[in-house]
C-alpha positions in Angstrom: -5.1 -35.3 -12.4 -6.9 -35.3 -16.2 -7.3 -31.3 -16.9 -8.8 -29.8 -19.8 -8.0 -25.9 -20.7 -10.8 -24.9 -23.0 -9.7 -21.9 -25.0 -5.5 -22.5 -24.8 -5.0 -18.6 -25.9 -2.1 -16.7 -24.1 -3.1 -17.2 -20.4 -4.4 -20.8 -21.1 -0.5 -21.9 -22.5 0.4 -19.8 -19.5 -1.2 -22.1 -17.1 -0.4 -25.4 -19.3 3.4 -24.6 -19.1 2.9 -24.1 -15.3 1.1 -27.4 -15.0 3.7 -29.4 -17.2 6.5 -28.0 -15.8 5.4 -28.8 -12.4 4.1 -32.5 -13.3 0.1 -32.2 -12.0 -1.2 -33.5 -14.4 -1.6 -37.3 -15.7 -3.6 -35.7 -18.7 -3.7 -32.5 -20.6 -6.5 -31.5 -23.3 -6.0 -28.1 -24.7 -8.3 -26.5 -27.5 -8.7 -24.2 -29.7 -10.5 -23.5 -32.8 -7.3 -23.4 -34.5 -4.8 -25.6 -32.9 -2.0 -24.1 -35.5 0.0 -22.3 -32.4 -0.6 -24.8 -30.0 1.2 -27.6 -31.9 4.6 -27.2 -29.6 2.6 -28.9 -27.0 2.5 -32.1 -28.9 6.5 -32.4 -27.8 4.4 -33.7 -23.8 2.9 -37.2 -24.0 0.2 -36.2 -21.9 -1.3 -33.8 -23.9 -3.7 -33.6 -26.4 -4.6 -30.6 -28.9 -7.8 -30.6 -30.5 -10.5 -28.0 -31.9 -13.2 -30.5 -30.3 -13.9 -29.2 -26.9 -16.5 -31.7 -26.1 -14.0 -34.4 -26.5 -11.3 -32.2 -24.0 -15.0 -32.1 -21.7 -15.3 -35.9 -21.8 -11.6 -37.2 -21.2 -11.0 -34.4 -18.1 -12.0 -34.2 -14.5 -11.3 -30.3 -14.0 -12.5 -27.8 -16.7 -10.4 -24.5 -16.9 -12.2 -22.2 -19.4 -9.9 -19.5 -20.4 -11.8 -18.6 -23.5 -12.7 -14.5 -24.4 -15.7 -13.3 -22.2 -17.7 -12.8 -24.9 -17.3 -16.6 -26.2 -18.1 -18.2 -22.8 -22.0 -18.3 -22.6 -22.0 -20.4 -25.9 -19.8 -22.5 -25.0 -21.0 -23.5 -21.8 -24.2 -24.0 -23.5 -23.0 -25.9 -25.5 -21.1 -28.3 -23.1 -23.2 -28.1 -20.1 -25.3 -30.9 -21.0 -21.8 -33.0 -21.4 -20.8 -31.8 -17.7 -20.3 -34.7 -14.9 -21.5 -34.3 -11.7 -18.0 -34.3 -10.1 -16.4 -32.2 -12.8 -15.0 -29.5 -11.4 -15.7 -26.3 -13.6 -13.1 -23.4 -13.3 -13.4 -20.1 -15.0 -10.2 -17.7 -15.3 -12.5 -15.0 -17.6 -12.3 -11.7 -16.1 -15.7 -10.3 -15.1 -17.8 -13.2 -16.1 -19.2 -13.8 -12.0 -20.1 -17.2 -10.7 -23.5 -16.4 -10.5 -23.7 -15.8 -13.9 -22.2 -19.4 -14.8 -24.8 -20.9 -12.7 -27.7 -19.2 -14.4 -26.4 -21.1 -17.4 -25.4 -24.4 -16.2 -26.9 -24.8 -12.5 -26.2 -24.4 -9.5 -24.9 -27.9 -8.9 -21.8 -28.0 -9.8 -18.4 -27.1 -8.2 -17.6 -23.6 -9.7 -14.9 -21.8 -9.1 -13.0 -18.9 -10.0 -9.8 -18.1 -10.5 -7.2 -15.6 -11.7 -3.7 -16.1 -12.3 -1.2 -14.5 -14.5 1.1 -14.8 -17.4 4.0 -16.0 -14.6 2.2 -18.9 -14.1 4.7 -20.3 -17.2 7.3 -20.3 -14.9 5.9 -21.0 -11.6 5.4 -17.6 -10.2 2.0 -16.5 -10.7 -0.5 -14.7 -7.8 -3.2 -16.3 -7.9 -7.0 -15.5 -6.4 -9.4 -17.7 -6.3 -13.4 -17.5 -5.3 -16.1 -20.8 -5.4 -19.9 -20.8 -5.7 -21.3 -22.8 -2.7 -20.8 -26.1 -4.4 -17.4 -24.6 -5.4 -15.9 -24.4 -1.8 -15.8 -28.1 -1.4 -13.2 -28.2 -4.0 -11.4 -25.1 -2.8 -8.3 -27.0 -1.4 -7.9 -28.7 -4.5 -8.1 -25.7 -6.6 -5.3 -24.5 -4.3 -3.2 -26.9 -5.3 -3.6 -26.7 -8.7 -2.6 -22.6 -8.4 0.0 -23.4 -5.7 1.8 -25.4 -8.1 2.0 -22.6 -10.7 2.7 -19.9 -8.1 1.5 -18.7 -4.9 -2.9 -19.0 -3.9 -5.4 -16.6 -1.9 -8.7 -17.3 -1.7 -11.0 -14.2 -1.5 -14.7 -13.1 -1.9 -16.0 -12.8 -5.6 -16.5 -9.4 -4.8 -12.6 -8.3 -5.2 -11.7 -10.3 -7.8 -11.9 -7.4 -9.9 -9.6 -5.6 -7.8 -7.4 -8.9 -7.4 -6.9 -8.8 -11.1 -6.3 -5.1 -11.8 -3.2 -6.3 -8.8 -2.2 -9.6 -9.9 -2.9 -9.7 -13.9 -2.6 -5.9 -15.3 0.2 -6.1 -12.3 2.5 -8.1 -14.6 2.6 -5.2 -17.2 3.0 -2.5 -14.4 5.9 -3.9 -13.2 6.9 -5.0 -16.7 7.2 -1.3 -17.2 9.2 -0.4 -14.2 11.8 -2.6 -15.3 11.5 -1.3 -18.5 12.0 2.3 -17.4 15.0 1.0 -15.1 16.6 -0.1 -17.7 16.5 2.7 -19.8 17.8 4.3 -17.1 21.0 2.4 -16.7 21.6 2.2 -20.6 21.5 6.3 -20.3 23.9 5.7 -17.5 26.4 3.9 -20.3 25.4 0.2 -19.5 25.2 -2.1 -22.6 21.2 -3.0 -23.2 21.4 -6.7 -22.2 23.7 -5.8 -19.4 21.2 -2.5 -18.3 18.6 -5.6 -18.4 20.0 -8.0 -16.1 20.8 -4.9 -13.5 17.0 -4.5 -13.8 15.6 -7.5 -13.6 17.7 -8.9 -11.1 17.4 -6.2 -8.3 13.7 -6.0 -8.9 13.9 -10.2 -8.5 16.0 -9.2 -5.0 14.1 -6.4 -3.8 10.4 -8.9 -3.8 12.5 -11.8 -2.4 14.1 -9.6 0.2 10.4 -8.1 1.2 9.5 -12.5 1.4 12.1 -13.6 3.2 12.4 -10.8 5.8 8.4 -10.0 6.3 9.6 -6.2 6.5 7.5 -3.1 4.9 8.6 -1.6 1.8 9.8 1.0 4.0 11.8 -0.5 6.7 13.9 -2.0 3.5 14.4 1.7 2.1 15.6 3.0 5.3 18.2 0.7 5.1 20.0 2.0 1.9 19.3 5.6 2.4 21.5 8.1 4.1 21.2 11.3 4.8 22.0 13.8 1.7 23.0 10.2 0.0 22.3 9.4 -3.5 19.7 7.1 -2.8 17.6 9.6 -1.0 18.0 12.2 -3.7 16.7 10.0 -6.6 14.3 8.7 -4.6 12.6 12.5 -3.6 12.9 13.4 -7.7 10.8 10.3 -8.3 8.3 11.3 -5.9 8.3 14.9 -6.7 7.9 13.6 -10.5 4.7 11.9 -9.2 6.2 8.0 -9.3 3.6 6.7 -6.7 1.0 9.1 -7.5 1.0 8.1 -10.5 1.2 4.2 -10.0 -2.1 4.4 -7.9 -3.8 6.4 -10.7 -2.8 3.6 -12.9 -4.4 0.9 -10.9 -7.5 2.3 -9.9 -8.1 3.5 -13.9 -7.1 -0.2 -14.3 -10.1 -0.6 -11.9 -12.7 1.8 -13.8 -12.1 0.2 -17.0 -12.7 -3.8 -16.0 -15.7 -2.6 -14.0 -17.2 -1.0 -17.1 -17.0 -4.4 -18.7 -17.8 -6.9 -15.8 -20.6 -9.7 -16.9 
C-alpha cells in the first residue's frame, strides 16, 4: 500500500505512527512545508519527507490530506490536475464536506472522509468514515486502513460533525477526567506518577470491561455500589456537583462551535 499524508502536522504523524507501527504500508510520503519536525521519520525505510507534495501525489496510491481547513482548496487546486483516476483521495479536515471537494476536483474520483484521533499513534483511535458516490467503492479499503489504527464506523456525512465532537474533542474530554482523577488521588496522599497510573489504568479497565462484557454503563455501576457504600456516596456528590450535566453541555458546545466553522 503506497500512502501519501499531505500536511504531516499533529494528526497526520498521529496516523503515520498508526500505519508504521501496524506495517500497511509498503510506502510512506509525508509533507510539510517545513519538514524540520518530521525528520524522526527518516529512522523507517519506507518513508519519505519532503516539502514537495506533488512528488508525495505522484509516488502514492491513497491521498490523506490532513492539512488546516483553510489550506485545503489551494492545495487541491493545485494537485488535482496531478490526480490518477484510481487514486483514492481521503480528507481527515474537519468541516471541509465532500461535496465541496468535488466542486474543486470532480466528481470522479473516490472521495472519502474520515476522522480519526490522536490514539491512532498507538492503535486505538475511533474512527468515522463517510464516501462521495465514487467514494463507496473504496469504502472496505478505507476500513482497513482505520481498522488498523483503531476501531472503523462508517456513517452519513451528515454526523460527522457530531462523530468528531465524540471521537476527536473526545480524546481531550476524557484526557481531563483522568486528569481530575488523579488530582484526586494525589489529595488522597498518592505520589503523582503513582495517582497517574491508578487513573489511567482503571479508566483503561472500566472501557475494556464495558467491550468485553457488552453491558451498559449502568449495569457495571450497579455492580460496585452498595447501599450507603462509599461508592454510592461519591458517585451522588458528583452528580449533585453537575458531573454529567456538565459533560453533555461540553459536547454539544463542542457541537455549536465546529458547526459555526463547517466548509
Amino acid at each position: 500500500m503506497k500512502v501519501a499524508i499531505i500536511g504531516a502536522g499533529s494528526l497526520g504523524q498521529s496516523i503515520a505512527k498508526g500505519l508504521l507501527k501496524n506495517k500497511v504500508v509498503s510506502s510512506l510520503y509525508l509533507t510539510k512545508r517545513n519538514t524540520k519536525s518530521i525528520n524522526h521519520f527518516d529512522l523507517y525505510d519506507e518513508v519519505t519527507i519532503t516539502s514537495d507534495n506533488e512528488k508525495a501525489v505522484k509516488n502514492s496510491d491513497i491521498l490523506i490530506f490532513a492539512v488546516q481547513p483553510r489550506h485545503l482548496k489551494g492545495i487541491l487546486d493545485k494537485l488535482k490536475y496531478k490526480f490518477k483516476k484510481d487514486q483514492i483521495v481521503i480528507s481527515v479536515i474537519t468541516g471541509f464536506s465532500l461535496s465541496k471537494i468535488e466542486t474543486i476536483i470532480g466528481m470522479k474520483h473516490f472521495i472519502i472522509r474520515a476522522m480519526p484521533n490522536t490514539a491512532a499513534s498507538v492503535g486505538q483511535s475511533m474512527t468515522c468514515i463517510s464516501a462521495n458516490e465514487k467514494g463507496k467503492e473504496k469504502i472496505e479499503l478505507a476500513k482497513t486502513i482505520f481498522n488498523s489504527l483503531g476501531q472503523s464506523m462508517v456513517i452519513p456525512e451528515e454526523q460527522l460533525q457530531a462523530a468528531t465532537v465524540i471521537c476527536a474533542s473526545g480524546i481531550a474530554f476524557w484526557m481531563r477526567l483522568i486528569r481530575a482523577t488523579t488530582q484526586g488521588a494525589i489529595q488522597l496522599g498518592f505520589e503523582a506518577d503513582e495517582a497517574h497510573e491508578l487513573a489511567m489504568q482503571t479508566c483503561f479497565g472500566a472501557a475494556t470491561l464495558l467491550k468485553e462484557s457488552g453491558n451498559h454503563p449502568e449495569a457495571e455501576i450497579d455492580r460496585v455500589t452498595t447501599p450507603g457504600g462509599c461508592t454510592i456516596e461519591g458517585l451522588n456528590e458528583m452528580e449533585h456537583q453537575g458531573l454529567s450535566s456538565s459533560l453533555i453541555k461540553g459536547i454539544n458546545k463542542s457541537f455549536d462551535k465546529i458547526n459555526q466553522i463547517k466548509n
